[in-house]
C-alpha positions as CSV (number, residue, x, y, z in Angstrom):
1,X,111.8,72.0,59.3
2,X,110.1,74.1,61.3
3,X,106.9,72.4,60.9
4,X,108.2,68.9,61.4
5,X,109.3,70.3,65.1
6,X,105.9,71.0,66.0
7,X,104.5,68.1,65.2
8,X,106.9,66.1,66.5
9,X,106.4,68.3,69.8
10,X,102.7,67.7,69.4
11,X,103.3,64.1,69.5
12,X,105.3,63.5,72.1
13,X,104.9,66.5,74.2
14,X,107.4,65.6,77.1
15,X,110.3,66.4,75.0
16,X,112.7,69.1,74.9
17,X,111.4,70.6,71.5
18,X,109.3,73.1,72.4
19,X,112.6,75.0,73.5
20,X,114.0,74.5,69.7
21,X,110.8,75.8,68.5
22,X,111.1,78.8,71.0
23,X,114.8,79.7,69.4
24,X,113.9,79.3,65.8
25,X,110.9,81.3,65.7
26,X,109.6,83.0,69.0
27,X,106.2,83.8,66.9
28,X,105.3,80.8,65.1
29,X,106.1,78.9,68.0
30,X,104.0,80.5,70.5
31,X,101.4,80.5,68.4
32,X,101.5,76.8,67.9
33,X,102.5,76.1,72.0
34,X,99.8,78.3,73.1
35,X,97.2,75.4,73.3
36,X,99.3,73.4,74.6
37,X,100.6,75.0,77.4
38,X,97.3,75.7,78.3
39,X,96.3,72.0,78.8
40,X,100.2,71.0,80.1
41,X,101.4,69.8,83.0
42,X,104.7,71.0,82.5
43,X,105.4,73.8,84.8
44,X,109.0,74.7,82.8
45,X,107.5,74.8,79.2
46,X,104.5,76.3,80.2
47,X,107.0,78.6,82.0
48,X,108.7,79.3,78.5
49,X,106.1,79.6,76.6
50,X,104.7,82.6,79.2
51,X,108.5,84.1,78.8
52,X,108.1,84.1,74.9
53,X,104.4,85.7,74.7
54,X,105.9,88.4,77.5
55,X,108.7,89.1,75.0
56,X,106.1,89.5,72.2
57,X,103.4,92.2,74.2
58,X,101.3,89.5,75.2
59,X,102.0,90.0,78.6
60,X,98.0,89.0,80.0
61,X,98.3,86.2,78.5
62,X,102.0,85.6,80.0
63,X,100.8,85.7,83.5
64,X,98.0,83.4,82.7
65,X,100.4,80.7,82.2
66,X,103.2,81.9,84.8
67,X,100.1,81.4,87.3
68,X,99.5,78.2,85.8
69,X,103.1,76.9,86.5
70,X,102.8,78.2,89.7
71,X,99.8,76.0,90.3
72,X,101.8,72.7,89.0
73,X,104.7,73.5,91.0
74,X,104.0,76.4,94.1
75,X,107.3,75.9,95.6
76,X,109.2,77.1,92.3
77,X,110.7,80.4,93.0
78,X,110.9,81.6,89.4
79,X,107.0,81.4,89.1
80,X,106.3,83.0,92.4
81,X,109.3,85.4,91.5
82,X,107.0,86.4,88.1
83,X,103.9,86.1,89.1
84,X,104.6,88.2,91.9
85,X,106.4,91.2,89.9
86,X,103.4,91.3,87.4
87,X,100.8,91.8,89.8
88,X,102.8,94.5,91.8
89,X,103.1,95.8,88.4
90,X,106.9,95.1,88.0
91,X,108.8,94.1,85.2
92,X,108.9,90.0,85.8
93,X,112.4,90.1,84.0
């Protein structure tokens, strides 16, 4: 089942089923969303994906993406919010 999400995310990346993927299996998902957040223009899902690798230890590669959201959308207060705790060396959460 798990499997059929992501490729159904992969095909029609606009939807909502990255945030499924996310619940199911914070690990497997990130791992599959990486690359695609990386490349998205979605400023929430790249948003969760960053929350989910900061919730794993990955937290360099969490404020990669939170600075990428904040690039897509600078007036979002939740990305300025993070992105501003992590470099003053807060907890973003």
């Amino acid at each position: 089942a798990y499997d059929a999400y992501a490729s159904a995310y992969a095909a029609k990346a606009k939807s909502s089923y990255y945030k499924s993927m996310l619940r199911a299996d914070p690990i497997l998902a990130t791992n599959h969303l990486v690359p695609i957040a990386e490349t998205s223009k979605d400023d929430e899902m790249i948003g969760d994906v960053a929350d989910a690798l900061w919730q794993r230890g990955q937290t360099d590669r969490a404020y990669a993406l939170w600075r990428r959201a904040l690039k897509l959308d600078a007036d979002d207060s939740e990305w300025i919010r993070k992105v501003q705790s992590v470099h003053e060396k807060r907890s973003p959460f």
